[in-house]
VOSESE-831863 format. One record per residue: x, y, z of N, C-alpha, C, O in turn. Coordinates in steps of 0.05 Angstrom, whole numbers, plus 32768, in hexadecimal, padded with zeros to 4 digits. Layout:
<pts>
PT    nc1    nc2    nc3   cac1   cac2   cac3    cc1    cc2    cc3    oc1    oc2    oc3
PT      X      Y      Z      X      Y      Z      X      Y      Z      X      Y      Z
...
</pts>
This chain:
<pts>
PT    nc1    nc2    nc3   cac1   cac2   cac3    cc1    cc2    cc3    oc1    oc2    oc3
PT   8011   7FE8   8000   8000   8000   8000   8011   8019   8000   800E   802B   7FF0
PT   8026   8019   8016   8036   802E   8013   804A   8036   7FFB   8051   804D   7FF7
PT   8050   8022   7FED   8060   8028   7FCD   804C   802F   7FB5   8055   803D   7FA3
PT   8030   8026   7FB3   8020   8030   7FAA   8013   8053   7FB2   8008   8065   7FA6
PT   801A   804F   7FC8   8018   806F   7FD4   802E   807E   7FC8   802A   8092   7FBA
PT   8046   8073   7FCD   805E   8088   7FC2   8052   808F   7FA7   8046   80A3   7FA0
PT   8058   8071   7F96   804B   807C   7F77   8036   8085   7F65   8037   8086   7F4C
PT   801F   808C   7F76   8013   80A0   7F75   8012   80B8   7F77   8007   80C9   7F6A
PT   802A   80B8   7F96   8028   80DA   7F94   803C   80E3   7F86   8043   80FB   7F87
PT   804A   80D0   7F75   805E   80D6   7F5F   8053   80E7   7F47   8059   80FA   7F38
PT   803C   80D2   7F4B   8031   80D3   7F32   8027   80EF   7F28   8028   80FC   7F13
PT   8016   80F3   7F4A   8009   810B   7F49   8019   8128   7F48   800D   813A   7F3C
PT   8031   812E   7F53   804A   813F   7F4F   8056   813F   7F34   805F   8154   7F2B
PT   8058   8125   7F25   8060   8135   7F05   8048   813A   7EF5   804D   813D   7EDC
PT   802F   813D   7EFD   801D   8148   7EEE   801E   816C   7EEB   8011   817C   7EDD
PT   8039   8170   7F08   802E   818D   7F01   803F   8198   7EEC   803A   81AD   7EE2
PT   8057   8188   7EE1   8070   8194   7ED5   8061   818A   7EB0   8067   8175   7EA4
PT   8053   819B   7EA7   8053   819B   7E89   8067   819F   7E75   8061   81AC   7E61
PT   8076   819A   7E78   8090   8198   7E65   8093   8188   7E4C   80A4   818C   7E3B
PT   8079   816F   7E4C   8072   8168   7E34   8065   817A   7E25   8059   818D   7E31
PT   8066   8179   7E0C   8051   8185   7DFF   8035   8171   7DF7   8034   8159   7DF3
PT   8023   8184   7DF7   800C   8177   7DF1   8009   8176   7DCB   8011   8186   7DBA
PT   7FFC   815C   7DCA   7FF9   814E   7DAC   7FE3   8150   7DA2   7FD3   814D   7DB4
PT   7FD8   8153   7D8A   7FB7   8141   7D84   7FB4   8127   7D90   7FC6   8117   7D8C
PT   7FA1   8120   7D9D   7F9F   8102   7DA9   7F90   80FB   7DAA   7F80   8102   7DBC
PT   7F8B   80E8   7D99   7F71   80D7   7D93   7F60   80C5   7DB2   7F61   80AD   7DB1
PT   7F53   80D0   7DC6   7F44   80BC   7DD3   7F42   80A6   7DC9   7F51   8094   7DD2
PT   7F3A   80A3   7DBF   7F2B   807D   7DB6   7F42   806E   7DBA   7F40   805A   7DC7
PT   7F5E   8077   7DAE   7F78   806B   7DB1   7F79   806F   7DCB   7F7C   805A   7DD8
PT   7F78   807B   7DD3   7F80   8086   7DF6   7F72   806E   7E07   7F7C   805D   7E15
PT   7F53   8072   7E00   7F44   8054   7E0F   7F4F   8038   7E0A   7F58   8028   7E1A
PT   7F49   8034   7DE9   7F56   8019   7DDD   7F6D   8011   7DF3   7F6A   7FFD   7E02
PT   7F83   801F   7DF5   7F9A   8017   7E00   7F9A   8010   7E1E   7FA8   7FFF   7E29
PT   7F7F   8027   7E2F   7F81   8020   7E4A   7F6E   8006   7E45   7F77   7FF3   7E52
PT   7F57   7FFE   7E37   7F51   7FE7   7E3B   7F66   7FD1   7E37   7F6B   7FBF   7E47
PT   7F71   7FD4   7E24   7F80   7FBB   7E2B   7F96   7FAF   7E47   7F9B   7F99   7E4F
PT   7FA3   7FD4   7E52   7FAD   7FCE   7E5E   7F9A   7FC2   7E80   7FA5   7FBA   7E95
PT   7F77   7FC5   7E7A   7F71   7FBA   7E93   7F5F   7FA1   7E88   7F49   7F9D   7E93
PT   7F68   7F93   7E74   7F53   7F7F   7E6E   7F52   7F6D   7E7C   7F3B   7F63   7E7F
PT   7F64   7F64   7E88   7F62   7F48   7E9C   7F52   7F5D   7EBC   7F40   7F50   7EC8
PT   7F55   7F6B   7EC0   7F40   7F78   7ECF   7F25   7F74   7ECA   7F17   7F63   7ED6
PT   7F1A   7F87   7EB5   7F09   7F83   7EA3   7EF7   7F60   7EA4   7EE2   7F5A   7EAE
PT   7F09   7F50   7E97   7EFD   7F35   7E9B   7EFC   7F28   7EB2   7EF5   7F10   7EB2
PT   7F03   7F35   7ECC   7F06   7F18   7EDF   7EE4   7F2D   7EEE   7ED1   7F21   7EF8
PT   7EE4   7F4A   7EEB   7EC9   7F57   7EF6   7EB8   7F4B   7EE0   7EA0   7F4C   7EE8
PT   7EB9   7F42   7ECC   7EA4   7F3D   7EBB   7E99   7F50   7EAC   7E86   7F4D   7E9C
PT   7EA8   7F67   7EB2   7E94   7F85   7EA8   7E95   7F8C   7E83   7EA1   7F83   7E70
PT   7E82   7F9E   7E86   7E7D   7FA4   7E62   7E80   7FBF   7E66   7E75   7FCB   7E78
PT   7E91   7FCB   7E53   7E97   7FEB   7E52   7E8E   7FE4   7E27   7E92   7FD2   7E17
PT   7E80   7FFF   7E24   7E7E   800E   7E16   7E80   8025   7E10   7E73   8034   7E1F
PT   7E8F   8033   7DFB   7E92   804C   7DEE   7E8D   8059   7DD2   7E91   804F   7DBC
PT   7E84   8070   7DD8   7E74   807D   7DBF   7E96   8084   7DB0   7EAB   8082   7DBD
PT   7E94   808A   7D98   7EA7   809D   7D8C   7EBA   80B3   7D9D   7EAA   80C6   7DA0
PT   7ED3   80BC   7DAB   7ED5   80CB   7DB8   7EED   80E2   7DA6   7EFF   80D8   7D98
PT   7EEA   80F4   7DA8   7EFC   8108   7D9C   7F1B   8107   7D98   7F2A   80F4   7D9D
PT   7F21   811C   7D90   7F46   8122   7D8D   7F4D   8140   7DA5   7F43   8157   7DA4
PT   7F57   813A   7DAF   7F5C   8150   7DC3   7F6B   814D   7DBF   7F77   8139   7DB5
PT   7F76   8170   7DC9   7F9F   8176   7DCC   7F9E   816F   7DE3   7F8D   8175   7DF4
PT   7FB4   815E   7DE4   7FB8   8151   7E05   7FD4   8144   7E0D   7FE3   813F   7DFA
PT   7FD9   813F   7E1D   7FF0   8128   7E23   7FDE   8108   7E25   7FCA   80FD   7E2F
PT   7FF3   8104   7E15   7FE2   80E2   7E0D   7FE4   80CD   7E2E   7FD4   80BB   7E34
PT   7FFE   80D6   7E3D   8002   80C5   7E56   7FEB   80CA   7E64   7FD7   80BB   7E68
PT   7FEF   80E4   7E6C   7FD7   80F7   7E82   7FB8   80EA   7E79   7FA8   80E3   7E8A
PT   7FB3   80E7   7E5D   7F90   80E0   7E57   7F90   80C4   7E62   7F80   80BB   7E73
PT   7FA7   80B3   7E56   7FA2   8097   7E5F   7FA3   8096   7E79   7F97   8083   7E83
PT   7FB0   80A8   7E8A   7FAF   80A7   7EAA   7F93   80AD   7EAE   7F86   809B   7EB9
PT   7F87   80C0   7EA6   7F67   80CA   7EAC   7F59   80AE   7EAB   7F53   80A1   7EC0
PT   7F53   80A5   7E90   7F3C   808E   7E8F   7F47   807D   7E96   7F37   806C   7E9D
PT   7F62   8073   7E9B   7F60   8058   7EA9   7F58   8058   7EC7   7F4F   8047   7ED6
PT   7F5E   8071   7ECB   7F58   8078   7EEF   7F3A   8079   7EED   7F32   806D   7F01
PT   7F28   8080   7EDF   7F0B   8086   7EE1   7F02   8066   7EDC   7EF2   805B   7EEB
PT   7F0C   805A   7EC8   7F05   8038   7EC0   7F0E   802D   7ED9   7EFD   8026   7EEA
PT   7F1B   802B   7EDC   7F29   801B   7EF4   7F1A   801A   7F14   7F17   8009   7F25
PT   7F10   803B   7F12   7EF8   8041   7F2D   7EE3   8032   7F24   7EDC   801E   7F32
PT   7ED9   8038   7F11   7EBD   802B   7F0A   7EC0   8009   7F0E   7EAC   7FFC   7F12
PT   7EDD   7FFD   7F0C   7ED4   7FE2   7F0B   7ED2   7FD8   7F29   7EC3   7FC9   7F34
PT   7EEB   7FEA   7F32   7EEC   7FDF   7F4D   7ED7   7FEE   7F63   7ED9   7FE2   7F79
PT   7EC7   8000   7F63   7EB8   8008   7F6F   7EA3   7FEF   7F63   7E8E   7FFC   7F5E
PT   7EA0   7FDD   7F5F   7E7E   7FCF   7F54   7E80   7FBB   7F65   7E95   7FB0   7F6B
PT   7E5E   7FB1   7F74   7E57   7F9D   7F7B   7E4C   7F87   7F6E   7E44   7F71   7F76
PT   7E4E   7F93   7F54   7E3C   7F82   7F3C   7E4C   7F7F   7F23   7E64   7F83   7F1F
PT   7E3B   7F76   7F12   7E4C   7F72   7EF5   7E51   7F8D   7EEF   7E3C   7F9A   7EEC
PT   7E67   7F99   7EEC   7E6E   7FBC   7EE4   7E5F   7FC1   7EC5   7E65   7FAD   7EB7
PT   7E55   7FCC   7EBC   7E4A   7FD8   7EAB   7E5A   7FF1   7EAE   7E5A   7FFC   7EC5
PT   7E6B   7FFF   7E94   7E71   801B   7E94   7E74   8025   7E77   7E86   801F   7E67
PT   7E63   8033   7E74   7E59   8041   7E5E   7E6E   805F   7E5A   7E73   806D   7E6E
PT   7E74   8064   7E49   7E89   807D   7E3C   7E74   808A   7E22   7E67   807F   7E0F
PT   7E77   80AD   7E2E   7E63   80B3   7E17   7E69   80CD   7E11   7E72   80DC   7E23
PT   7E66   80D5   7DFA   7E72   80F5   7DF1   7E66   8100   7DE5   7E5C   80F9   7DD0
PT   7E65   8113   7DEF   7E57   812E   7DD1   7E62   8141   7DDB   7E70   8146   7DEF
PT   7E52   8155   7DB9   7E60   8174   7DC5   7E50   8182   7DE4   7E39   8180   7DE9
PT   7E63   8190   7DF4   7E5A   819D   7E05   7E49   81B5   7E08   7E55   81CA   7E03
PT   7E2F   81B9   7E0E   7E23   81D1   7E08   7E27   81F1   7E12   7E2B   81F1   7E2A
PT   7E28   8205   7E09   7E34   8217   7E15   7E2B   8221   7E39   7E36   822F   7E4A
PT   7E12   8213   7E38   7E12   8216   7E61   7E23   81FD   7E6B   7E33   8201   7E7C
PT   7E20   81E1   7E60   7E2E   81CE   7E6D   7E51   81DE   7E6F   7E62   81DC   7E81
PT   7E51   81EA   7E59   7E7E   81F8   7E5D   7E71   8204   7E70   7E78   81FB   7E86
PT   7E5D   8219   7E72   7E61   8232   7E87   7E5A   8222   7EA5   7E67   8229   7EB9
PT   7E4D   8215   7EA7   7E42   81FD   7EC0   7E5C   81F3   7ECB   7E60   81ED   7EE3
PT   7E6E   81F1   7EB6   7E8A   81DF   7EC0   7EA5   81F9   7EC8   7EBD   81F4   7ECB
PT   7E98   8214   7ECA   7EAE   8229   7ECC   7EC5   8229   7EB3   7EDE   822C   7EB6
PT   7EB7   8224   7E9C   7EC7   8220   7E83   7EBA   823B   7E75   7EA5   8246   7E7A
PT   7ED3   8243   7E5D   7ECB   825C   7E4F   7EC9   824D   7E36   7EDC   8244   7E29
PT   7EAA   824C   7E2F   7E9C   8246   7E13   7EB6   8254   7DF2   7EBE   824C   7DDC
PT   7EB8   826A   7E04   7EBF   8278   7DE6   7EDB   8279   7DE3   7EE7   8285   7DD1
PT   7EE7   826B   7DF4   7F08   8260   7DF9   7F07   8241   7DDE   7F1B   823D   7DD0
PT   7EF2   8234   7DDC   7EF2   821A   7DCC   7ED3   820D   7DD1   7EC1   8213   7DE0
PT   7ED5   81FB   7DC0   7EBF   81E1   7DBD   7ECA   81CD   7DD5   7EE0   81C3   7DD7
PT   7EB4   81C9   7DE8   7EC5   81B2   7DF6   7EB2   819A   7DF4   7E99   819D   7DF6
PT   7EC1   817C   7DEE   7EB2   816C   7DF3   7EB2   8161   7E0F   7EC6   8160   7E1D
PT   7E8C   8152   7E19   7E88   814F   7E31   7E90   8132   7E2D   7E87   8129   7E18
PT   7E9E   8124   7E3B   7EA3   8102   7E3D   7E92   80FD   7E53   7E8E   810F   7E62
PT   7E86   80E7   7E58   7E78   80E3   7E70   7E83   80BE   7E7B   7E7D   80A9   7E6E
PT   7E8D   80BF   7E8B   7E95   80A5   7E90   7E7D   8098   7EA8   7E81   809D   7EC0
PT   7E6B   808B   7EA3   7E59   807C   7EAD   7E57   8060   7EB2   7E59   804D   7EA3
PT   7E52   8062   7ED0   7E4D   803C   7EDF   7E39   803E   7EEF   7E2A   804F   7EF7
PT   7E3C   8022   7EF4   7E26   8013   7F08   7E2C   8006   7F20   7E23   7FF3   7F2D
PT   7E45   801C   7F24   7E52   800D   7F44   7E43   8014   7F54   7E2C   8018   7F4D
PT   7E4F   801B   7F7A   7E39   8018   7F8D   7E39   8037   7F89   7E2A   8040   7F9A
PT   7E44   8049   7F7C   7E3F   8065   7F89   7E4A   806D   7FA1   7E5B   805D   7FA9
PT   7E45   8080   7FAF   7E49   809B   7FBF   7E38   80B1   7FC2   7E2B   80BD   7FB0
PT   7E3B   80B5   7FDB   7E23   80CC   7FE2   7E2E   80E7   7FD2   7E46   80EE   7FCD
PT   7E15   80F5   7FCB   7E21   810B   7FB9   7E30   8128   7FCA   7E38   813E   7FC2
PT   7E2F   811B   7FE0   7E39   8134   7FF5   7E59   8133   7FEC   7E66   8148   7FF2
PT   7E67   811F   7FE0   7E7D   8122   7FE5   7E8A   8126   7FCD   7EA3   8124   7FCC
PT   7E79   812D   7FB0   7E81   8132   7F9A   7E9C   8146   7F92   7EAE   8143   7F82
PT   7E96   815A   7FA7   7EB6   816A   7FA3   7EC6   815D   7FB4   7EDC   8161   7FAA
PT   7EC8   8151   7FC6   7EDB   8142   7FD3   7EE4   8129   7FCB   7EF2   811D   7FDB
PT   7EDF   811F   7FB9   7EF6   810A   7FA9   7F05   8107   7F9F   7F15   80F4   7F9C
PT   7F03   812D   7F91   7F19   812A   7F81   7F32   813D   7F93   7F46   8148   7F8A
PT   7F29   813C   7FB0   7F45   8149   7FBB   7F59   812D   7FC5   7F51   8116   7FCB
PT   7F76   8139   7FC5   7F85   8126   7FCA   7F81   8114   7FE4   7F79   811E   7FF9
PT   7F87   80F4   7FE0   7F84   80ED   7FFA   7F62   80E2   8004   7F5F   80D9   801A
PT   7F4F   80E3   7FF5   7F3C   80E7   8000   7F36   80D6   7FF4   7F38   80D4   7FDC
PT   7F29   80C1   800C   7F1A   809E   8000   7EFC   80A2   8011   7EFC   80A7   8029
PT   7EE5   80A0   8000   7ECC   8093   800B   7ECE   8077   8017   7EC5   8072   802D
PT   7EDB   8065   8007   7ED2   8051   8015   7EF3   8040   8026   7F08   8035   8022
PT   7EE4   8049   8038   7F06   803C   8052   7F08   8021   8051   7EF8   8014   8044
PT   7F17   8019   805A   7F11   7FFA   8063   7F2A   7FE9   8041   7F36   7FF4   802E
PT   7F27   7FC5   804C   7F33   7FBA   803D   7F1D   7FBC   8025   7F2C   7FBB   8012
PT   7F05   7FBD   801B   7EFA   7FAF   800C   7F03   7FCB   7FF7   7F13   7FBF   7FEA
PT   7F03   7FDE   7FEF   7F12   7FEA   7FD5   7F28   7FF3   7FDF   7F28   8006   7FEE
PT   7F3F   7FE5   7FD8   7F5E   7FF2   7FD4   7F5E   8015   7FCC   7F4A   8020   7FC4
PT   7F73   801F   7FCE   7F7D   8030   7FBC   7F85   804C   7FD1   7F80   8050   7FE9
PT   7F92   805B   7FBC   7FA4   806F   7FD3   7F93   808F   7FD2   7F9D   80A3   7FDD
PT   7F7D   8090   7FC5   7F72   80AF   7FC9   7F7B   80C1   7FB5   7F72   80D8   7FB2
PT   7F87   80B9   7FA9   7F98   80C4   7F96   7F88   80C7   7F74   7F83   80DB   7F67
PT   7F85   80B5   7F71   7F75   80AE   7F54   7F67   80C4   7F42   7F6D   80CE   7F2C
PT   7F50   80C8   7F57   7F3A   80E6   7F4B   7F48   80FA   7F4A   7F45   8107   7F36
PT   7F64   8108   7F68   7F68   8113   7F5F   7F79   8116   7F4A   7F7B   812C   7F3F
PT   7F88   8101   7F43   7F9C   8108   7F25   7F86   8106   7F10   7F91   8108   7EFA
PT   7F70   8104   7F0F   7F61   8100   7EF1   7F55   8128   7EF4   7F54   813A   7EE3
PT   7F4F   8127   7F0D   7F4C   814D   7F16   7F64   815C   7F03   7F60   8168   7EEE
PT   7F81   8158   7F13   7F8C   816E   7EFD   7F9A   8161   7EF1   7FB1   816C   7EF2
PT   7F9B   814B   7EE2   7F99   8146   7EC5   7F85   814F   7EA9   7F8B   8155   7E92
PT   7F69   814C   7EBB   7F51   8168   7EAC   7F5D   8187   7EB0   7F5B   8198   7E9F
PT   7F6C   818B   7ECB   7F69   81A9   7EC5   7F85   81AC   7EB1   7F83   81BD   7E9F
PT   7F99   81A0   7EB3   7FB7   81A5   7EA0   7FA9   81A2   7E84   7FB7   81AA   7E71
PT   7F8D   8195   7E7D   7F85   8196   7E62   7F7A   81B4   7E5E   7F79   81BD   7E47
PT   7F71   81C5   7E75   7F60   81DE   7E6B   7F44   81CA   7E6E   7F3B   81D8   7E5C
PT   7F35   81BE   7E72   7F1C   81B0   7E80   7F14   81B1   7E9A   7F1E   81BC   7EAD
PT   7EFE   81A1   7E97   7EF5   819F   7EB1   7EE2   8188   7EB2   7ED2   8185   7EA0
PT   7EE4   8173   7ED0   7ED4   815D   7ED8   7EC7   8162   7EE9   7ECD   8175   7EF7
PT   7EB1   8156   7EED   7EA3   8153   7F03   7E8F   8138   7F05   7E8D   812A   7EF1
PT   7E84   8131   7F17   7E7D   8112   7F22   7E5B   811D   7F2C   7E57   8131   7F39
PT   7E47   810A   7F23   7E29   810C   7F30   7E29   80E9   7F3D   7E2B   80D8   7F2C
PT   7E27   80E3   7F53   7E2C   80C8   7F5D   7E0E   80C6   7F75   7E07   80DB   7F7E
PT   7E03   80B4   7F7A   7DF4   80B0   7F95   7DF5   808C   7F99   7DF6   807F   7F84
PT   7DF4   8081   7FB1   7DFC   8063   7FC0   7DE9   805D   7FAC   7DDA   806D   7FA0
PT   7DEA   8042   7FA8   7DEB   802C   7F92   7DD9   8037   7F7E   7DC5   802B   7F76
PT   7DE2   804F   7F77   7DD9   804F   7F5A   7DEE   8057   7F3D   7DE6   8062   7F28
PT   7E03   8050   7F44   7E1C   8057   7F31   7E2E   807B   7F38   7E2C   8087   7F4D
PT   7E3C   8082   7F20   7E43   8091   7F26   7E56   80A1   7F0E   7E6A   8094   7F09
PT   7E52   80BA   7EFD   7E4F   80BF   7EE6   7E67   80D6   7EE9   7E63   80E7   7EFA
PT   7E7D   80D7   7EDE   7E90   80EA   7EE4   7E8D   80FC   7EC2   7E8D   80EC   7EAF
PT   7E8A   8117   7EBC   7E83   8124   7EB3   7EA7   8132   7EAB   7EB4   813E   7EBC
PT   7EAF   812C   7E93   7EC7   813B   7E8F   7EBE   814F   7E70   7EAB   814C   7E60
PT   7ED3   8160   7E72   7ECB   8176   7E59   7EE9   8184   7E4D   7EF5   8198   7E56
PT   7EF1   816F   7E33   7F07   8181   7E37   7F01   818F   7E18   7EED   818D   7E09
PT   7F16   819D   7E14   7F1D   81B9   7DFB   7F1A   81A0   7DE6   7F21   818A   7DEC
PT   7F11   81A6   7DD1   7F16   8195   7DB9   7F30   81A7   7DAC   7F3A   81BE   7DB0
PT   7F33   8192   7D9E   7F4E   8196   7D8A   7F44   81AA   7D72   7F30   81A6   7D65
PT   7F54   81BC   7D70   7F4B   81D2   7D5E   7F53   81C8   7D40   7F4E   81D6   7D2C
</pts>
């Protein structure tokens, strides 16, 4: 637990140093690749993920695959059931940018919505997941270091985006990201 702690908060400290440059980057490749890298996950939960078409964003290709595998990876391991997680995109409407403290007339952003059927969370704690350190559920039965939400947090904000999560106890739990499309 504790070396998984270190390398997390590794993880989470070179997210602040942008020294890469950002690329066109195809999502779909970005998912393709994290599925494979959690397929034996994937098959031993039994779960079914589906995704619509997802865009080309300027982005760092590491940082996106950090995002959805951290959001896939919650969804499987938060489930009491067969995981169902649905991936879905369109364009963002100009109140959903302004709803998310985004400037409409800065770009087109697309909304991704990453959706399951795990046990959920009370919605009181929606801004509090994605601060560092901070686990809803204690105990041995979900692992993990607190860490997760917030690197997928400013990994959205180092894109110029913004996430946010609508969740309530056993009825799933829908994380709402919006980033710049590729001009």
């Amino acid at each position: 637990r504790m070396s998984n702690l270190i390398r997390d908060v590794l993880a989470y400290s070179r997210l602040s140093r942008l020294e890469e440059s950002f690329v066109p980057t195809d999502l779909n490749e970005v998912l393709a690749q994290v599925r494979v890298d959690i397929e034996l996950y994937v098959d031993e939960k039994q779960a079914v993920i589906t995704s619509q078409r997802l865009p080309v964003v300027r982005g760092n290709t590491l940082q996106l695959h950090q995002l959805f595998s951290n959001l896939i990876h919650n969804a499987l391991k938060f489930s009491d059931k067969k995981p169902v997680i649905q991936i879905t995109c369109a364009l963002a409407s100009q109140e959903e940018i302004r709803s998310q403290g985004l400037d409409p007339d800065i770009a087109n952003y697309a909304k991704i919505e990453v959706i399951d059927n795990g046990v959920g969370f009370d919605p009181q704690y929606s801004d509090k997941i994605f601060t560092l350190f901070q686990r809803l559920h204690q105990g041995k039965k979900y692992e993990g270091t607190g860490i997760g939400l917030a690197l997928c947090r400013k990994i959205v904000i180092n894109h110029h985006g913004s996430i946010s999560v609508v969740s309530a106890p056993g009825t799933g739990t829908t994380f709402t990201i919006c980033l710049p499309l590729n001009p």
